[in-house]
C-alpha positions as a Markdown table, in Angstrom:
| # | Residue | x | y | z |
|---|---|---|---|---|
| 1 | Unk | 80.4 | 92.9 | 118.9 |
| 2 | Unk | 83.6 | 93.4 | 120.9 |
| 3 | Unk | 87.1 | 95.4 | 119.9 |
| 4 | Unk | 88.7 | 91.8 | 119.0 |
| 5 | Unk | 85.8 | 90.4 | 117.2 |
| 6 | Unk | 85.4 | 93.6 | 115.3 |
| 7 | Unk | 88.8 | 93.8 | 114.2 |
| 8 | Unk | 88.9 | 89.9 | 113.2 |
| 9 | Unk | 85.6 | 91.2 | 111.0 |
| 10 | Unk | 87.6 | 93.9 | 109.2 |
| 11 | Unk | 90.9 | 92.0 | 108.7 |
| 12 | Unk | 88.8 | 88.8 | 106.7 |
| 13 | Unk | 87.1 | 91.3 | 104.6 |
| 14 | Unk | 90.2 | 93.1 | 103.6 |
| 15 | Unk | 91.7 | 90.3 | 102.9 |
| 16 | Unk | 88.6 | 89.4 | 101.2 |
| 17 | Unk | 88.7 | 92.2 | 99.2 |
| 18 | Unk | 92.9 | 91.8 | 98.5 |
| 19 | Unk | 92.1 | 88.4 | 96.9 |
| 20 | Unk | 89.0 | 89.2 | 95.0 |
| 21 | Unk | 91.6 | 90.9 | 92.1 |
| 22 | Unk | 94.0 | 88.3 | 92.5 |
| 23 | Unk | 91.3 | 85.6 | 92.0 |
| 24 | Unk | 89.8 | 86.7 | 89.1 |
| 25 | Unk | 92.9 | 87.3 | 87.5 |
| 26 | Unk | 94.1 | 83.7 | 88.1 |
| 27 | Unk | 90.7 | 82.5 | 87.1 |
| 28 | Unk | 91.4 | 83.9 | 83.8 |
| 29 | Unk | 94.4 | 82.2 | 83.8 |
| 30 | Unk | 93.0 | 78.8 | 84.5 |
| 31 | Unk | 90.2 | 79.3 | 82.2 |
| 32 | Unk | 92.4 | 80.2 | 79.2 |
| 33 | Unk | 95.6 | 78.2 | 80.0 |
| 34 | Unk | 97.5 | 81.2 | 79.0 |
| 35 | Unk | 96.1 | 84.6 | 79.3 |
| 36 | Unk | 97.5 | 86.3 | 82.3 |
| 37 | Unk | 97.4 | 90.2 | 81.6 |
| 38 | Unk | 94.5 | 90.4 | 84.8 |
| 39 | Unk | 96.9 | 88.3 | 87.0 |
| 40 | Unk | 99.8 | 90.6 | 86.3 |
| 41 | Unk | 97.7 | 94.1 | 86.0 |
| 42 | Unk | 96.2 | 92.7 | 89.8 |
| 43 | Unk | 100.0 | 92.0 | 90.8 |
| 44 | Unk | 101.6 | 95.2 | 90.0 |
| 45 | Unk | 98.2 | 97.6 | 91.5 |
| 46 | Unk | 98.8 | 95.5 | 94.9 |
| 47 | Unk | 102.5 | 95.9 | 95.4 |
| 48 | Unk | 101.9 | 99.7 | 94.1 |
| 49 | Unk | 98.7 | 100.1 | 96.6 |
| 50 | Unk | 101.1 | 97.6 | 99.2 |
| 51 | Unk | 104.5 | 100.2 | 98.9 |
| 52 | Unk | 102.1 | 103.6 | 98.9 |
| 53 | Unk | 100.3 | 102.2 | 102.6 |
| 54 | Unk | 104.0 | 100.8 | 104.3 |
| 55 | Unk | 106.1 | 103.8 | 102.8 |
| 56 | Unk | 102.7 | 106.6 | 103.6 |
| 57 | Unk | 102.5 | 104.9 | 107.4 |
| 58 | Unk | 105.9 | 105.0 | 108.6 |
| 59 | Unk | 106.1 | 108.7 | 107.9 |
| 60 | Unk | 102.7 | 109.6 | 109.7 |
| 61 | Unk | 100.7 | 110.4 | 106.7 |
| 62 | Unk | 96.8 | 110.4 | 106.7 |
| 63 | Unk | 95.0 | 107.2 | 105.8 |
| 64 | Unk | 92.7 | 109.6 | 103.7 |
| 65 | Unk | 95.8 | 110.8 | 101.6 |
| 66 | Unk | 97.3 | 107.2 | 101.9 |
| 67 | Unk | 94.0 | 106.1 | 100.2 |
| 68 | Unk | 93.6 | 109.2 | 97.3 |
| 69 | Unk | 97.4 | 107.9 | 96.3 |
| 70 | Unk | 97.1 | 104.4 | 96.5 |
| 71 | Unk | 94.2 | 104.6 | 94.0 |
| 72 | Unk | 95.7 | 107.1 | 91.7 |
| 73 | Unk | 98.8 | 105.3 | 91.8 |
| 74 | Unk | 98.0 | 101.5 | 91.5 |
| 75 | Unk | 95.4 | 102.8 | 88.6 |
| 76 | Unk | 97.9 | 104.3 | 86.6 |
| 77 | Unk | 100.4 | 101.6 | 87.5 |
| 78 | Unk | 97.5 | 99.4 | 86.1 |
| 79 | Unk | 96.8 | 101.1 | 83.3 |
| 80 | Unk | 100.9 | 101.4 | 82.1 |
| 81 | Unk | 101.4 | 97.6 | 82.0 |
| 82 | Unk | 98.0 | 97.6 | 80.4 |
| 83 | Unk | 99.1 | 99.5 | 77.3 |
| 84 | Unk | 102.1 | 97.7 | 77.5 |
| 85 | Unk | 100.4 | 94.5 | 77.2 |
| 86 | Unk | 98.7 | 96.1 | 73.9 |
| 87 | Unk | 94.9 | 96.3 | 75.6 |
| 88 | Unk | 92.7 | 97.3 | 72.9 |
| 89 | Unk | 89.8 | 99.3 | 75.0 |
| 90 | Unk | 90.8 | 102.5 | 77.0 |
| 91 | Unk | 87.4 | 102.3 | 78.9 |
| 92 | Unk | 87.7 | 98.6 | 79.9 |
| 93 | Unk | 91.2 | 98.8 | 81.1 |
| 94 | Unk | 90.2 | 102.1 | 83.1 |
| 95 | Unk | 87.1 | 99.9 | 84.6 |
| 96 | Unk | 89.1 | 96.8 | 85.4 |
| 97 | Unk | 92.3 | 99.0 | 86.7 |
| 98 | Unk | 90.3 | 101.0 | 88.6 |
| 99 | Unk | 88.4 | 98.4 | 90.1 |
| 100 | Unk | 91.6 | 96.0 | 90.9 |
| 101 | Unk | 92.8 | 99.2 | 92.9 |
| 102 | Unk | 89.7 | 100.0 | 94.6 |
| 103 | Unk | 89.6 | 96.7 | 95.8 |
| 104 | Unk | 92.9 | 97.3 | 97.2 |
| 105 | Unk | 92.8 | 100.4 | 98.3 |
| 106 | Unk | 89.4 | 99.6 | 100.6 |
| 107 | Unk | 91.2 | 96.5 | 102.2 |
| 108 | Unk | 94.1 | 98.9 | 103.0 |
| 109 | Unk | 92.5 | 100.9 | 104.8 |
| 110 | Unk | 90.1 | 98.5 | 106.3 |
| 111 | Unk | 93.8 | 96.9 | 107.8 |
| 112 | Unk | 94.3 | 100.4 | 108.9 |
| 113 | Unk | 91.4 | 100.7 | 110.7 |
| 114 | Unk | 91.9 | 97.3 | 112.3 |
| 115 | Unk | 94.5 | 98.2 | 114.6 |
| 116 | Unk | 96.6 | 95.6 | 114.0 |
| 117 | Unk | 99.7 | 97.7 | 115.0 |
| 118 | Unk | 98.9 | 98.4 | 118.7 |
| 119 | Unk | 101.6 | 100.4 | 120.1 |
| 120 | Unk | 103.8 | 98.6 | 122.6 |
| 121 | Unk | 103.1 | 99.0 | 126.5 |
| 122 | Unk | 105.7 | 99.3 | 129.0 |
């Protein structure tokens, strides 16, 4: 497989991956015509997981720190509207949080790793 099919590969599977939380939270949405606490929780861990990459790159941290925060963070962001929402089970809001942000987390660094920002010549 060559550079620019490789790195088409790892951009639809991150996005892949982005979406999967998204989807299932708006899925829930259209199933129950009103229940949007996954949509939201999805929402808030991928602007959190979003803000930890943009602000961690442009001050030339390590994707493997980038990563470690972007999970903690978008988890507990998660997990904060959760309780706010008045979610009844501490173990399923740390599996579905958890999960949303792994999701976004892997598709973060799999954009990383697809060298989409190639560095100007000339």
């Amino acid at each position: 497989m060559n550079q620019h099919a490789s790195t088409k590969a790892f951009l639809v599977i991150a996005y892949g991956l982005a979406a999967l939380p998204i989807g299932f939270g708006a899925l829930r949405l259209l199933t129950t015509g009103r229940d949007a606490r996954y949509l939201i929780i999805a929402i808030a861990s991928l602007v959190t997981a979003v803000t930890v990459f943009r602000t961690g790159a442009s001050r030339g941290s390590p994707r493997w720190l980038l990563a470690l925060v972007a999970v903690v963070a978008s988890t507990l962001v998660g997990v904060a509207i959760a309780a706010w929402q008045g979610a009844g089970s501490r173990a399923a809001v740390l599996f579905v949080t958890l999960s949303f942000s792994l999701c976004f987390t892997v598709s973060g660094m799999l954009g990383a790793f697809s060298g989409r920002r190639q560095p100007e010549s000339g």
